[in-house]
C-alpha positions in Angstrom: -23.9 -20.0 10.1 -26.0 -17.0 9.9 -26.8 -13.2 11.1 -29.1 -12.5 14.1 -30.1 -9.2 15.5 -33.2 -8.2 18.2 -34.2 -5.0 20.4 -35.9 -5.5 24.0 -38.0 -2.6 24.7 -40.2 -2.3 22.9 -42.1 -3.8 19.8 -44.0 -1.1 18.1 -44.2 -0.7 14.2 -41.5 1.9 14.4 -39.0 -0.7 15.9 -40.1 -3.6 14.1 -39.5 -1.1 10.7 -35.8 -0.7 12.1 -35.7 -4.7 12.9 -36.3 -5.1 9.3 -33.6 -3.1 8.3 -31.3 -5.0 11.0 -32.0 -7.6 9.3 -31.8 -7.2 5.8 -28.4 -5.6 6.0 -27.1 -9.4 7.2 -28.5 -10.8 4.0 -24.7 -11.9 3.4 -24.9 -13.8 6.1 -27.3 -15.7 5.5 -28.8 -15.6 1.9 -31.3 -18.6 2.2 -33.4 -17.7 4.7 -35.2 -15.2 6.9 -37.3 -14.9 10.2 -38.6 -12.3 12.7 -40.3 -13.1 15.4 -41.9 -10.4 17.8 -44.1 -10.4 21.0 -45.3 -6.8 21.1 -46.6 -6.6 24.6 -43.5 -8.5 26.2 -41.6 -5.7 23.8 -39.0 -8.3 22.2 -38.0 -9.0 19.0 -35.8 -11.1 17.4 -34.2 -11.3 13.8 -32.1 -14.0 12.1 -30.9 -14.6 8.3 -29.5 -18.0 7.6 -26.9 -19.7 5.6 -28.1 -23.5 6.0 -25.5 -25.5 6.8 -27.5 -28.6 8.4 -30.6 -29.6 8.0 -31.8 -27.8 5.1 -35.5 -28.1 5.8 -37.9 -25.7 7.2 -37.4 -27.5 10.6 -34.1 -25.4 10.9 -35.9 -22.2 10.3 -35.4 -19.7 13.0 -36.0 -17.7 15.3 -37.1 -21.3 16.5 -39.2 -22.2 19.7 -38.7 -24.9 22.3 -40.6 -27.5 22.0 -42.5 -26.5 25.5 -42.8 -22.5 23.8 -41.3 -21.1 27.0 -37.9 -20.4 24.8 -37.3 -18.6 21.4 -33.8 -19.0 20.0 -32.0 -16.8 17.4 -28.4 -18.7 16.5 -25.5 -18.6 15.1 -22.6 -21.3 14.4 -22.5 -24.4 15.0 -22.7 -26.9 17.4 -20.2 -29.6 16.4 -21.2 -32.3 19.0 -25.3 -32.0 19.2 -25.4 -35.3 18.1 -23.9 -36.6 21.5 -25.9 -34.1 22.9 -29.3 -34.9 21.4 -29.1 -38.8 22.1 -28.7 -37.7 25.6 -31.2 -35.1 25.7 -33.6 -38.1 23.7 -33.2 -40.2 26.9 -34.5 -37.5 29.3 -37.5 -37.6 27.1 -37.0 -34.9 25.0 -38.7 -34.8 21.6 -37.0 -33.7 18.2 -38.8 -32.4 15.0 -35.5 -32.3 12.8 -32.1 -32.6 12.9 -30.5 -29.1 13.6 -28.3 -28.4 16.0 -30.2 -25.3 17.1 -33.0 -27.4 18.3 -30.8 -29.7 20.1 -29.5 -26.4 22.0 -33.1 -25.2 22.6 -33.8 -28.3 24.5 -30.6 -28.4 26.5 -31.4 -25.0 27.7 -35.0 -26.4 28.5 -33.2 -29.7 30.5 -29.9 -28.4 32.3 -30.4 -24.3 32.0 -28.3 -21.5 30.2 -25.0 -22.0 31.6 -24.4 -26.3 32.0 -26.1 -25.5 28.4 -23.4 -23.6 26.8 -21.1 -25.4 29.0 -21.8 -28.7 27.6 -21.9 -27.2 23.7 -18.4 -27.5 21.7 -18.4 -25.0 18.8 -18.7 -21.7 17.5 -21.6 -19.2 18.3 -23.6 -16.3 19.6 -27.1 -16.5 20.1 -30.1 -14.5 21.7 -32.3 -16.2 23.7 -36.2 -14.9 25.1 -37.3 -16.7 28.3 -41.3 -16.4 28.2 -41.7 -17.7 31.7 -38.8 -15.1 33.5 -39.4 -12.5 30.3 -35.7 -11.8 30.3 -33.8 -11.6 27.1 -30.1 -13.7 26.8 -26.9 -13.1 25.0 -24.1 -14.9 24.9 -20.9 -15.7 22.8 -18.8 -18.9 22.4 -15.8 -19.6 24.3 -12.7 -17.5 22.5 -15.1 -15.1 20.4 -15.1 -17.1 16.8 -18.5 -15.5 16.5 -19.4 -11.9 17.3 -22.1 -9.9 18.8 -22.8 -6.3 19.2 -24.9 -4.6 21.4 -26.3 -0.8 22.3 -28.6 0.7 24.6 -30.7 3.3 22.5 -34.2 4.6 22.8 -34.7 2.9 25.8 -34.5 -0.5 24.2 -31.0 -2.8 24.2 -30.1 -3.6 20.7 -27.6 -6.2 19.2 -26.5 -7.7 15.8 -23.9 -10.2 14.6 -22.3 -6.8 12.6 -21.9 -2.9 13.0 -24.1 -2.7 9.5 -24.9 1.2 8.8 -28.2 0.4 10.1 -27.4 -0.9 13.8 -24.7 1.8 13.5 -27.4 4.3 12.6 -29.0 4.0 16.0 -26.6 5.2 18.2 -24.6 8.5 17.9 -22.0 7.7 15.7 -19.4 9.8 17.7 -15.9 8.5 17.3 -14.9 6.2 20.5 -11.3 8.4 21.4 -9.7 5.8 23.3 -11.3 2.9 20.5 -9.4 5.3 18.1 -6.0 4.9 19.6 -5.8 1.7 20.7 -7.2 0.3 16.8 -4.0 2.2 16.1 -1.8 0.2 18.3 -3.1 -2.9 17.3 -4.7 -2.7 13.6 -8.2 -3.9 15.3 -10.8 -2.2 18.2 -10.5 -5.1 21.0 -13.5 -5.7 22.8 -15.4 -4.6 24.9 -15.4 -1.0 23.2 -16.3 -0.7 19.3 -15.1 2.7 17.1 -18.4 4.1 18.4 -19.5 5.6 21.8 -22.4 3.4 23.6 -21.4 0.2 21.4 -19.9 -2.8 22.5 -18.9 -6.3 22.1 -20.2 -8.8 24.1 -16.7 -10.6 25.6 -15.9 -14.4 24.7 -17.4 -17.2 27.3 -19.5 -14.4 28.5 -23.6 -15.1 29.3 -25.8 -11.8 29.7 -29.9 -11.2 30.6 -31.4 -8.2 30.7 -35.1 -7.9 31.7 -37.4 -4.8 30.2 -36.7 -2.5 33.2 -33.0 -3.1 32.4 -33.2 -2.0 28.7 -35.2 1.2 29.9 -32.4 1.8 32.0 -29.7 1.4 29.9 -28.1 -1.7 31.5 -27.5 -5.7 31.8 -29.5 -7.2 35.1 -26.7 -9.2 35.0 -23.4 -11.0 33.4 -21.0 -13.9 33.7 -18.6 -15.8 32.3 -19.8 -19.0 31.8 -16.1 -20.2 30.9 -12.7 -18.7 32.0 -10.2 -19.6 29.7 -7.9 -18.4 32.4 -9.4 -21.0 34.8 -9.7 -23.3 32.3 -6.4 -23.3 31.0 -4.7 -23.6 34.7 -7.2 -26.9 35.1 -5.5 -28.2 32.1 -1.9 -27.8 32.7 -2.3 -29.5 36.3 -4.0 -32.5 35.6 -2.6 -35.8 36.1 -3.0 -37.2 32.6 -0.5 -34.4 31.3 2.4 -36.1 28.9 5.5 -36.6 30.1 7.2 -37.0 26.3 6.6 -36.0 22.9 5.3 -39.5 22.0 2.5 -38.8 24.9 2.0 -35.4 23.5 1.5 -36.8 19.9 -0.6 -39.2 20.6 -2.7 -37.1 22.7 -3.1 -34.4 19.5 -3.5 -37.3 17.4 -6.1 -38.3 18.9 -8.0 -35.1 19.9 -7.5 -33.8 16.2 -9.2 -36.8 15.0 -12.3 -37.0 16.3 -12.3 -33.0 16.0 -12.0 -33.1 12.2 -14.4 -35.7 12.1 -17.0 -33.6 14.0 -16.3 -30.2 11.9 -17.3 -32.0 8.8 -20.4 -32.7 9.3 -22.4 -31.1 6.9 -25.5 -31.3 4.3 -23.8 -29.1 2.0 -20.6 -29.3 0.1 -17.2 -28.8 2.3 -13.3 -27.9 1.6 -11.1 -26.6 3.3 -8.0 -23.3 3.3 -4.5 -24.5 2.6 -2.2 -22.3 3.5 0.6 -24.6 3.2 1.7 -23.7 6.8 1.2 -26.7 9.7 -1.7 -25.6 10.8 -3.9 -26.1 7.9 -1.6 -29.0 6.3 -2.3 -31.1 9.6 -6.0 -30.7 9.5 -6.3 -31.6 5.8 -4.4 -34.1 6.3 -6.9 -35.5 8.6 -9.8 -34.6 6.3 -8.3 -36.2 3.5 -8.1 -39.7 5.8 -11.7 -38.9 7.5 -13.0 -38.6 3.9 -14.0 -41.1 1.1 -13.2 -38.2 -2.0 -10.7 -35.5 -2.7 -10.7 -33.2 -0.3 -11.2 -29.7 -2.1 -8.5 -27.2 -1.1 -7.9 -23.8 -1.6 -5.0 -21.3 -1.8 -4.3 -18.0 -1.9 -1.0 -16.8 -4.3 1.2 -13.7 -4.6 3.3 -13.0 -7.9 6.1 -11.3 -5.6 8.5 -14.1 -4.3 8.7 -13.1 -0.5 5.4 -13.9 0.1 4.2 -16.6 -1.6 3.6 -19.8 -0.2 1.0 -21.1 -2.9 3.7 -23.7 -3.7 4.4 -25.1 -1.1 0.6 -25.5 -0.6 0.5 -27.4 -3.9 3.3 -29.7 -3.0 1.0 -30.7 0.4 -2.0 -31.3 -1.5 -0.4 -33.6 -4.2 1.2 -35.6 -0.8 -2.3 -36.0 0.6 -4.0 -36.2 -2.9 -6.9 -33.4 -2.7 -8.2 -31.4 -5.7 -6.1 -28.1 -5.0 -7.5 -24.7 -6.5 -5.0 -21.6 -6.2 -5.7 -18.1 -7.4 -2.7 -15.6 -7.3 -3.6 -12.1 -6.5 -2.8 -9.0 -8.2 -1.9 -5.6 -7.7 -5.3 -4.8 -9.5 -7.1 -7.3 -7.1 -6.3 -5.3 -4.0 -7.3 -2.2 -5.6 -11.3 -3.8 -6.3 -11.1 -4.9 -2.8 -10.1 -2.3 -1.0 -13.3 0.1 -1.6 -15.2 -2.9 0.1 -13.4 -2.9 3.0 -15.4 -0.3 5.4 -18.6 -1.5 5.1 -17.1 -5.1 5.3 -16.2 -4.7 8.6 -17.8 -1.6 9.7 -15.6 -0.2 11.6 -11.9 0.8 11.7 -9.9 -2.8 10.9 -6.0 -3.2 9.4 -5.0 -6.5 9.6 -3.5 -6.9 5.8 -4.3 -10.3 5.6 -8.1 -9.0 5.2 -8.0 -8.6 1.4 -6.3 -12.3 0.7 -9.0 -13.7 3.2 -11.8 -12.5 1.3 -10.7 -13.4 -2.2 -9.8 -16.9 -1.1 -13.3 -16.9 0.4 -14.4 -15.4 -2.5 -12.6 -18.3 -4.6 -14.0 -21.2 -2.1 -17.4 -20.4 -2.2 -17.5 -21.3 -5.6 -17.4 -24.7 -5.2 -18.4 -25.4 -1.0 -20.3 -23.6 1.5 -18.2 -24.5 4.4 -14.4 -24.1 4.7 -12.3 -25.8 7.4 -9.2 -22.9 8.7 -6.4 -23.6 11.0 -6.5 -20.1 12.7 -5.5 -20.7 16.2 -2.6 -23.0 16.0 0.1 -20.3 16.2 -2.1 -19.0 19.5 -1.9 -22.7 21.1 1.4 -24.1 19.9 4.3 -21.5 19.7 4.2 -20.6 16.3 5.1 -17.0 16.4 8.5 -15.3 16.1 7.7 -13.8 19.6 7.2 -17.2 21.4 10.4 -18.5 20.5 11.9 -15.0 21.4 10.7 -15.8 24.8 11.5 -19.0 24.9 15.1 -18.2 24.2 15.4 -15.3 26.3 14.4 -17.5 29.5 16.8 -19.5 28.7 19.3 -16.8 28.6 17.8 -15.5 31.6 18.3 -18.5 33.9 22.4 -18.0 33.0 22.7 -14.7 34.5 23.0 -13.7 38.5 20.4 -10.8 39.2 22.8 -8.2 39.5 24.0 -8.7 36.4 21.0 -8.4 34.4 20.0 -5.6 36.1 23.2 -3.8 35.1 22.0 -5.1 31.9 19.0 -3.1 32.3 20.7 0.1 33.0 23.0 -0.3 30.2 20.0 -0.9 27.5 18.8 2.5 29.2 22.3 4.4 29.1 22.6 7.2 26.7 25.2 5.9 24.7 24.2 2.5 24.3 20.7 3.6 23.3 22.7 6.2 20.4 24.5 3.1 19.0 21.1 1.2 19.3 19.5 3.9 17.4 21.7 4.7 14.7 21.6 1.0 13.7 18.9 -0.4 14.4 16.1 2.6 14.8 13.7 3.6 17.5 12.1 0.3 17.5 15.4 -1.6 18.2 16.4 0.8 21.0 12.8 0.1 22.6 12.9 -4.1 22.2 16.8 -3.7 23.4 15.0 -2.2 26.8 12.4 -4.4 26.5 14.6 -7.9 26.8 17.1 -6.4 29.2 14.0 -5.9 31.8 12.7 -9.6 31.3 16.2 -11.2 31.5 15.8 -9.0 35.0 12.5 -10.3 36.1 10.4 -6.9 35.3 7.6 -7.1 32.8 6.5 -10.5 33.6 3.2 -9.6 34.2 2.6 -7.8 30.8 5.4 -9.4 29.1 2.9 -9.3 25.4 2.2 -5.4 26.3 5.9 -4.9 27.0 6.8 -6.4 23.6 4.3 -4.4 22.1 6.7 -1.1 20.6 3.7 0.2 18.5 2.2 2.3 21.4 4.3 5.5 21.4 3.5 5.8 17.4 -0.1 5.7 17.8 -0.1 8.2 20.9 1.5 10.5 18.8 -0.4 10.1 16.2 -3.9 11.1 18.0 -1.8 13.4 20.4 -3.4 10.6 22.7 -2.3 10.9 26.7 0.6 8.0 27.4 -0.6 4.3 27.8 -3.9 5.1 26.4 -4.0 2.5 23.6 -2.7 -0.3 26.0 -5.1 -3.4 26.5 -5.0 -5.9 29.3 -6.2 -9.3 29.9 -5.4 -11.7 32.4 -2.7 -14.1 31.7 -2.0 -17.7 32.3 1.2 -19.4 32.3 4.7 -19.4 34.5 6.9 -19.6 31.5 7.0 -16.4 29.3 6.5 -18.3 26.4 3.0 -19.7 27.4 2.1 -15.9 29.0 2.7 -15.1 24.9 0.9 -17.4 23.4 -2.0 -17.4 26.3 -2.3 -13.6 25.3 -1.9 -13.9 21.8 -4.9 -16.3 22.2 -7.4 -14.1 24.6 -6.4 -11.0 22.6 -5.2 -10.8 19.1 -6.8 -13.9 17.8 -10.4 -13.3 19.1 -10.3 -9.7 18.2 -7.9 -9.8 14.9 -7.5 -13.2 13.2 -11.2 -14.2 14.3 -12.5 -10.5 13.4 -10.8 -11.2 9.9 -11.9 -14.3 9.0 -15.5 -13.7 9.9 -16.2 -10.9 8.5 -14.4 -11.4 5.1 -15.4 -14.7 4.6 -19.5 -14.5 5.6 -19.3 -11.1 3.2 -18.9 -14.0 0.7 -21.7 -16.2 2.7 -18.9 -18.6 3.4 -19.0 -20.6 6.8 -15.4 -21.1 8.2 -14.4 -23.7 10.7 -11.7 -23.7 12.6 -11.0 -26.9 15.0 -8.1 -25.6 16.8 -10.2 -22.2 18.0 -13.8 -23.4 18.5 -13.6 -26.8 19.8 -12.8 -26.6 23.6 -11.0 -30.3 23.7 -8.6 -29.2 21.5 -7.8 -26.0 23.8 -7.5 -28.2 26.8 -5.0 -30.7 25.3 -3.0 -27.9 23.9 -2.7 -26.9 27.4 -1.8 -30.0 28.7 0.8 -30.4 26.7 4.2 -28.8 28.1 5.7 -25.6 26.8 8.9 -27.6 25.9 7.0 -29.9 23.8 5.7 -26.9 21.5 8.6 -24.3 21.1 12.5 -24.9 21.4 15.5 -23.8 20.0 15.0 -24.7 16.6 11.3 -23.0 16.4 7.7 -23.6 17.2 4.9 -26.0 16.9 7.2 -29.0 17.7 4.7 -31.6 18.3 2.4 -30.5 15.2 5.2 -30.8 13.2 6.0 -34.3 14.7 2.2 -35.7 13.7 2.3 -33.9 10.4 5.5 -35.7 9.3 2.8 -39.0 9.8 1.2 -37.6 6.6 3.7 -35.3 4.2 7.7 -35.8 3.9 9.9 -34.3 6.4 11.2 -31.9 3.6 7.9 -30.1 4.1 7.4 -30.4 7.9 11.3 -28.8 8.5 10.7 -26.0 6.0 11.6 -22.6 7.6 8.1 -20.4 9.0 7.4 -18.1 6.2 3.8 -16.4 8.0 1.0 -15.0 5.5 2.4 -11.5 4.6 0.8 -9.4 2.3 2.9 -7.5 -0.3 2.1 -3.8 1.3 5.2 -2.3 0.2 4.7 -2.8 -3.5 1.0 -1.8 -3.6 1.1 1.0 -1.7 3.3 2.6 -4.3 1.8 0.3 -7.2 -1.7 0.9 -8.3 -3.2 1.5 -4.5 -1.1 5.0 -4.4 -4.0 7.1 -6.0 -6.2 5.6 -3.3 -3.2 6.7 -0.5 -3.5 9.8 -2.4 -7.0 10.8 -1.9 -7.6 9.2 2.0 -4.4 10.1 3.2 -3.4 13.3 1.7 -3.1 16.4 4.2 -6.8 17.9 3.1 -8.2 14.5 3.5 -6.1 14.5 7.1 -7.1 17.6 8.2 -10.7 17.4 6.7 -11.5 14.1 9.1 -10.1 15.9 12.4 -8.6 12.5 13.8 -5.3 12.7 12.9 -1.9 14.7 13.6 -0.4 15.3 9.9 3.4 14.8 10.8 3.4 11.5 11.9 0.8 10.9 8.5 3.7 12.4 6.6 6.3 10.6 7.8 4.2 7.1 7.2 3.9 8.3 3.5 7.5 9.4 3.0 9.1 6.2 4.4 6.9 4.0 2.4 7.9 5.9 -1.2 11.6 5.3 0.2 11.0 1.3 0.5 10.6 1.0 4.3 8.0 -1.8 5.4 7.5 -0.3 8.5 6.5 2.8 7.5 3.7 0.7 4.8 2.7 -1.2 7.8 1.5 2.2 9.2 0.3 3.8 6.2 -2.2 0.6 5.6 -3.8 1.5 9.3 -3.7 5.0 8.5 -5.8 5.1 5.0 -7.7 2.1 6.2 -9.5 4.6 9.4 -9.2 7.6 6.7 -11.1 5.5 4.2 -13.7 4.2 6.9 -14.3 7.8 8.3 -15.0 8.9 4.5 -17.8 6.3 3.9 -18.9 7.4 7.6 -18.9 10.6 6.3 -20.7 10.2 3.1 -23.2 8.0 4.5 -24.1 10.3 6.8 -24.7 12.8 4.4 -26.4 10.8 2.6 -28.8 10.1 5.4 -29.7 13.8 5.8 -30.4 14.4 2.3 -33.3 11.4 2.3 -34.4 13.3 5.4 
């Protein structure tokens, strides 16, 4: 796991100085190692820090060149099966100095090309790759986004870096992306392609771009595909012949997938452990760890002192079934607080997914003892493990029992003025809007968008930025004929590449931790969670129906059956606990006013619901002082720039 960053352009001293500093602010990333490599009259560069994972000698070092020289590689993730891979690539006659995985990938791109390359790879990455021979410079990104890239045209040279660091920031404009703005607001993260800046984007998931030097002069890509389209991908899946027919097929089908998948994630020359949440997710794949391993397992868990959300217990109960030595930390009002301040520069720009400051003091915790942590992020995405999929799931059912005409009356009805004044009074704007919502799916209408129909967070944010209607929606393309599988198949495209994935990234290599995560980077797993039938994952008594069924092969039923509890984060609490100075001075109506972004009303009305207990109103607070307290260390470090001027 490491940090890369490059310019094509040009190489002068000037840009090599700035390549420097690219690279030095990714020192988290990668604290044991450093590289540049530059070909001044070809105009390239190319950075990389590393955090060595496997093969700790010098023969992993990078920016690394093919064995030929016509390629020079700067990587990062993993490639969890280069070992299959490199026998292969041995038998074609290829020739290996070490035993990396980025070598093995150097010389696949050297035998089958770029894209059977990265189609061939299972794992997690983003890379930058210079051709010698065509002199065009390639980016890409892994499958579902587990590892990021950035990228900016600027003095007619194309930039990128693993993170918007203040100095890859630096060299654009810094002017506040509007439409970034309003939909991070919507959705507690800025979803790629855009960034919070103008002329700064992510490079999408599966995606595979080159750019020659008269395309970075100009400002653009010479060209871009998508090497693999989970939408494609996902339809293959579901239609092939060896789909199960029963929940024994479907179990034995995970069982076996999950297997060899563990197996291949823990592969390692350094010490390894794991995140137990004491959810399915991460019980399962200990569990397998445990099996695949000849010690304890070392597990780790995150704790909260307030009841409602904690689940470190039930984490301890699953690692005394499976017998791993279980660390748990329980975190404090007083933790948050020291967090907090870290936050902006930790993900450098705008991000409010709560769950950020328990993800980086677990990692903080787990890199004490390993360097690589194994996560179950993803499962909820693949297997119905949201409220929302069983919503849907439930609702079709409903659906099927009604004659058209009577659900559209129902429709109409959700819409009349005096149901929607009952609504109201009891249940609040957002119950009068998911009231609507349901009564249009049970008639057919929203299928298409069901996730941004379910979505009730849009007319906040609008107001809040005075931002023109619709303006924060996102779209992707969906898969699936169910609603169920439209919601997880858009959970998975959307909020886990560019919220959970964002998260865990960025909090845990701030702590130069690698995370793992089978059921999101390794592309077998994907495909047999999309064989596996809808039914066979969510029904009437809850999600992830078939994981539950394998995990009962390893901890009591007791523990399998338990009700979802979800990793919430006590905001309620802290906000008016010791994080209400901090709510004070970010969100206060100078503060408001002084940043230019915001409409104080709907600022007001966050703060006065939250000091009268509603968890709503926190929820929206958090996203508000999270941007305020990001455009203040914007601010400050842009003074501080001028002054060194």
């Amino acid at each position: 796991m490491c940090g890369i960053c490059g310019v094509l352009g040009t190489a002068s001293p000037a840009t090599l100085g700035a390549l420097e500093r690219l690279n030095g602010a990714l020192l988290h990333r990668g604290p044991d190692d450093e590289g540049v490599w530059a070909d001044g009259p070809a105009g390239v560069a190319l950075g990389h820090r590393r955090l060595a994972i496997v093969d700790l000698t010098p023969t992993g070092r990078q920016p690394m060149i093919s064995s030929s020289g016509r390629f020079v590689l700067a990587f990062n993730g993993e490639i969890y099966n280069f070992r299959e891979l490199q026998r292969e690539l041995a038998s074609a006659g290829q020739v290996f100095r070490g035993t990396s995985d980025t070598e093995v990938l150097l010389a696949a791109f050297e035998v089958w090309g770029m894209t059977e390359a990265l189609r061939r790879a299972n794992g997690m990455f983003a890379g930058a790759l210079w051709d010698r021979r065509g002199r065009r410079l390639f980016l890409f990104r892994d499958r579902l986004g587990v590892k990021p890239l950035y990228y900016l045209w600027a003095r007619g040279s194309l930039w990128f870096s693993s993170e918007m660091t203040v100095p890859f920031a630096g060299l654009s404009r810094r002017t506040v992306d509007r439409v970034a703005l309003a939909q991070y607001f919507r959705h507690n993260c800025v979803p790629a392609p855009r960034s919070i800046y103008e002329g700064v984007f992510k490079l999408m998931p599966g995606t595979l771009a080159f750019a020659t030097r008269d395309d970075a002069s100009r400002g653009e890509f010479g060209g871009e595909l998508l090497y693999w389209n989970v939408v494609d991908e996902a339809g293959r899946a579901a239609s092939r012949k060896e789909r199960p027919r029963s929940q024994e097929e479907a179990t034995e089908l995970l069982d076996d997938v999950l297997r060899r998948s563990v197996a291949q994630h823990m592969i390692s020359d350094v010490p390894l452990g794991a995140f137990l949440s004491g959810g399915i997710d991460s019980s399962l794949l200990v569990s397998y760890m445990q099996r695949e391993s000849t010690q304890r397992v070392r597990t780790f868990t995150i704790g909260f002192p307030e009841r409602d959300h904690d689940e470190a217990v039930i984490a301890e109960q699953v690692a005394k079934c499976l017998g791993t030595e279980h660390t748990t930390f329980y975190v404090s009002e007083h933790d948050a607080a020291a967090t907090v301040p870290r936050l902006p520069a930790m993900f450098g720009e705008p991000f409010a997914d709560a769950s950020q400051v328990p993800t980086f003091l677990v990692s903080q915790l787990t890199r004490q003892a390993v360097t690589v942590a194994m996560s179950g992020d993803a499962g909820d995405e693949l297997f119905g493990g949201y409220r929302h999929h069983w919503a849907a799931a439930k609702l079709e059912r409903w659906a099927g029992r009604f004659p058209a005409a009577v659900a559209a009356g129902a429709v109409g009805a959700a819409n009349a003025g005096p149901v929607r004044r009952i609504v109201r009074r009891a249940l609040g704007d957002r119950g009068v809007q998911r009231l609507s919502v349901a009564a249009r799916l049970l008639a057919g209408a929203e299928r298409e968008n069901v996730a941004g129909a379910l979505d009730v967070e849009g007319l906040w944010a609008e107001a809040l930025l005075d931002a023109a209607a619709g303006a924060t929606r996102v779209g992707r393309p969906a898969w699936g004929d169910r609603l169920a599988d439209r919601l997880m198949h858009d959970d998975l495209v959307f909020f886990l590449p560019d919220d959970v994935l964002v998260k865990v990234d960025r909090a845990s290599m701030a702590t130069s931790l690698e995370v793992r995560a089978p059921f999101a980077d390794d592309w077998h797993v994907l495909e047999a969670a999309w064989m596996t039938p809808v039914e066979f994952k969510v029904g009437p008594e809850g999600g992830k129906l078939v994981l539950k069924r394998l995990l009962s092969r390893f901890v009591p039923l007791s523990v399998v059956r338990r009700e979802k509890h979800g990793f919430t984060v006590p905001l309620l609490p802290w906000l008016n606990g010791e994080l209400r100075d901090w709510v004070g001075d970010v969100a206060s109506s100078s503060a408001v006013r002084a940043g230019g972004m915001l409409r104080w009303d709907p600022v007001r009305e966050a703060r006065e619901g939250t000091a009268r207990g509603e968890d709503a109103s926190a929820a929206r607070l958090w996203t508000i002082c999270l941007f305020q307290s990001w455009l203040a260390d914007l601010h400050s470090r842009v003074v501080a720039e001028r002054v060194q001027e």
